[in-house]
C-alpha positions as a Markdown table, in Angstrom:
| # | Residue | x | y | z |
|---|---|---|---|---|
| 1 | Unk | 3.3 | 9.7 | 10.3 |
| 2 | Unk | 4.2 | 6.5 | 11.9 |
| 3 | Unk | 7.8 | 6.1 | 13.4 |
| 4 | Unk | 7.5 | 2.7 | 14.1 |
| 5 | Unk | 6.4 | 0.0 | 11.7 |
| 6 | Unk | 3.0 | -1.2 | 13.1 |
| 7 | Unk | 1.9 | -4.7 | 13.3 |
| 8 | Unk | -0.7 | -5.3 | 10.4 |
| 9 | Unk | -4.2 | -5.2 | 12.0 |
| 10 | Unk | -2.9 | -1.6 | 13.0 |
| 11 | Unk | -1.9 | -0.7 | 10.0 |
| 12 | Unk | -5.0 | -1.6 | 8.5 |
| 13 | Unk | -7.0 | 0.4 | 11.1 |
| 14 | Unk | -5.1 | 3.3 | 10.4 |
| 15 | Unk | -7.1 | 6.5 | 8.4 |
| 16 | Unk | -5.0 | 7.4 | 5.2 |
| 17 | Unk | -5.0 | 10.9 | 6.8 |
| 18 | Unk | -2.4 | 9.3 | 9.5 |
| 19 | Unk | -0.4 | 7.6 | 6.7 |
| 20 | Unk | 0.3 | 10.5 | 4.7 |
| 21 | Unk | 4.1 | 10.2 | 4.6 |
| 22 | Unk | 4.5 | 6.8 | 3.9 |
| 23 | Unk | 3.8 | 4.6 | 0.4 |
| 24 | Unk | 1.7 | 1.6 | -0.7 |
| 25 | Unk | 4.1 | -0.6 | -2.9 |
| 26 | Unk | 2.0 | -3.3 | -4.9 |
| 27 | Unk | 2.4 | -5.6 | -7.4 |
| 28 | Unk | 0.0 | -6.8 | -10.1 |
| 29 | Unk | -0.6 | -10.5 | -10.0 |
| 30 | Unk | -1.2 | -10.6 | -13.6 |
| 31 | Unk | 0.7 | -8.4 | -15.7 |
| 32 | Unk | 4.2 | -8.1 | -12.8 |
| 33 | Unk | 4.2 | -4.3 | -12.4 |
| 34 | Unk | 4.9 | -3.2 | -9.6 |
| 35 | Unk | 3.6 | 0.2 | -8.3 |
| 36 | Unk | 4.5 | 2.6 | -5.7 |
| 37 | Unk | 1.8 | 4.9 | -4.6 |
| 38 | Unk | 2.0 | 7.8 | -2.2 |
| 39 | Unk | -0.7 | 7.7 | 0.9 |
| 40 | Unk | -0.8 | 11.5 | 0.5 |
| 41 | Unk | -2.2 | 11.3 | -2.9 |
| 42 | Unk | -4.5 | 8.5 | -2.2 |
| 43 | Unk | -6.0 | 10.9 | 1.0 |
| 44 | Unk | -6.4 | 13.5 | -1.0 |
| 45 | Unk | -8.4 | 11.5 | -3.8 |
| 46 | Unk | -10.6 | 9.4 | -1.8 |
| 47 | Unk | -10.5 | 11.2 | 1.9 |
| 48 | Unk | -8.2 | 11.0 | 4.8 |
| 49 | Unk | -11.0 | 9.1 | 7.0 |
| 50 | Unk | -11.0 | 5.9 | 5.2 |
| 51 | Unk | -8.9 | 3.4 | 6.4 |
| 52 | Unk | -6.8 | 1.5 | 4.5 |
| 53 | Unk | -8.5 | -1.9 | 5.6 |
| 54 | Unk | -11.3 | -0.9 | 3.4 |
| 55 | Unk | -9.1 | 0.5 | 0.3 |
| 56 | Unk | -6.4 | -2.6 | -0.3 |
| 57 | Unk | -9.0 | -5.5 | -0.7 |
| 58 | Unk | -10.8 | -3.0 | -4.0 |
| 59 | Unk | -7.1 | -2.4 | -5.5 |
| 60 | Unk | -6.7 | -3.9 | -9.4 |
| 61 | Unk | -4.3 | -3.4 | -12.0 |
| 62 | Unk | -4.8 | 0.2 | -14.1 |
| 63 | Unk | -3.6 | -1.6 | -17.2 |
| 64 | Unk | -6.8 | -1.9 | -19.6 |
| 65 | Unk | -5.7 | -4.9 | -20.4 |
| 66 | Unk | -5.0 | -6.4 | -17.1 |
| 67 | Unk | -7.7 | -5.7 | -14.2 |
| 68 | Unk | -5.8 | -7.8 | -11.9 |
| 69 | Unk | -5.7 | -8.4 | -8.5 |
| 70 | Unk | -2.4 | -7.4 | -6.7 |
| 71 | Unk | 0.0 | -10.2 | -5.8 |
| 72 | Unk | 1.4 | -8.1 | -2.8 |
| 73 | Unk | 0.6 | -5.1 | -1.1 |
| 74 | Unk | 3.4 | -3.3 | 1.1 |
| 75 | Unk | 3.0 | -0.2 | 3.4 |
| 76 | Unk | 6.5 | 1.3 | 3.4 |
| 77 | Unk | 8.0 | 4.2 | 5.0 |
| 78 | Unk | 9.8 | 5.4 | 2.4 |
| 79 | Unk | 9.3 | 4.3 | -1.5 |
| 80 | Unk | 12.0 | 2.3 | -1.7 |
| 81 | Unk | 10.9 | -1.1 | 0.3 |
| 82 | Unk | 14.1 | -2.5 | -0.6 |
| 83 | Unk | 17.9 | -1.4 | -1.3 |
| 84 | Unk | 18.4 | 0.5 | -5.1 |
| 85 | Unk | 21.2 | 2.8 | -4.4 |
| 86 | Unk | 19.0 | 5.8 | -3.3 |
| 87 | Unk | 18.0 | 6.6 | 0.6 |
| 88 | Unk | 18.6 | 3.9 | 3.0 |
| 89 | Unk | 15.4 | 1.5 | 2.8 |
| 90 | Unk | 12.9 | 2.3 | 6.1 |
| 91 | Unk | 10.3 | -0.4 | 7.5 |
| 92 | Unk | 7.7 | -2.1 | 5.8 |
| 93 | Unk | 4.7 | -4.3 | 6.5 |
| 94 | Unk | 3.1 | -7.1 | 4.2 |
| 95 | Unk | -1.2 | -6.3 | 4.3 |
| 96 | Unk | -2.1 | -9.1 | 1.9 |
| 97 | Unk | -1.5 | -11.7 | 4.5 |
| 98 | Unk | -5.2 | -10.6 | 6.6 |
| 99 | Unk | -6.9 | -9.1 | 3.7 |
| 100 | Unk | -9.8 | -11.2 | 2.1 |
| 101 | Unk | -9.2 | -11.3 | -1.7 |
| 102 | Unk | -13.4 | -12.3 | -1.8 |
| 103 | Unk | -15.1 | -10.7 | -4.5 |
């Protein structure tokens, strides 16, 4: 777990398996929902060795009817990126300003 909110390129590097207590907050560029998803789930789906350089350029919208490409992808410390009257709000770093959108 990171105490420190890294710069992008490192967070990119980074194997899900080191990012298991934090969250990937996106939003769907077509439909508007936004979507927090825990790195500890996303480990244990598709392995702790990826990286997450090589899962946030394949996200899309769940929706059916959607299929989307996110509009912005976060990696947060805690769920809540920004203030909503729960636990204080901890770092976050935009990805989608280095990640190719291409294909």
């Amino acid at each position: 777990m990171l105490v420190d909110a890294p710069s992008v390129g490192e967070a990119l590097l980074a194997p899900l398996a080191a990012l298991e207590g934090h969250w990937l907050e996106v939003t769907c560029s077509g439909c508007g929902t936004m979507t927090q998803y825990p790195l500890r789930l996303m480990a244990l789906r598709i392995g702790g060795v990826r990286v997450l350089g090589e899962v946030v350029p394949r996200l899309v919208c769940k929706r059916a009817s959607c299929r989307a490409r996110p509009e912005s992808d976060w990696l947060c410390k805690t769920p809540n990126r920004t203030f909503n009257y729960g636990a204080e709000p901890g770092w976050s770093v935009r990805l989608d300003q280095r990640v190719s959108r291409a294909g």
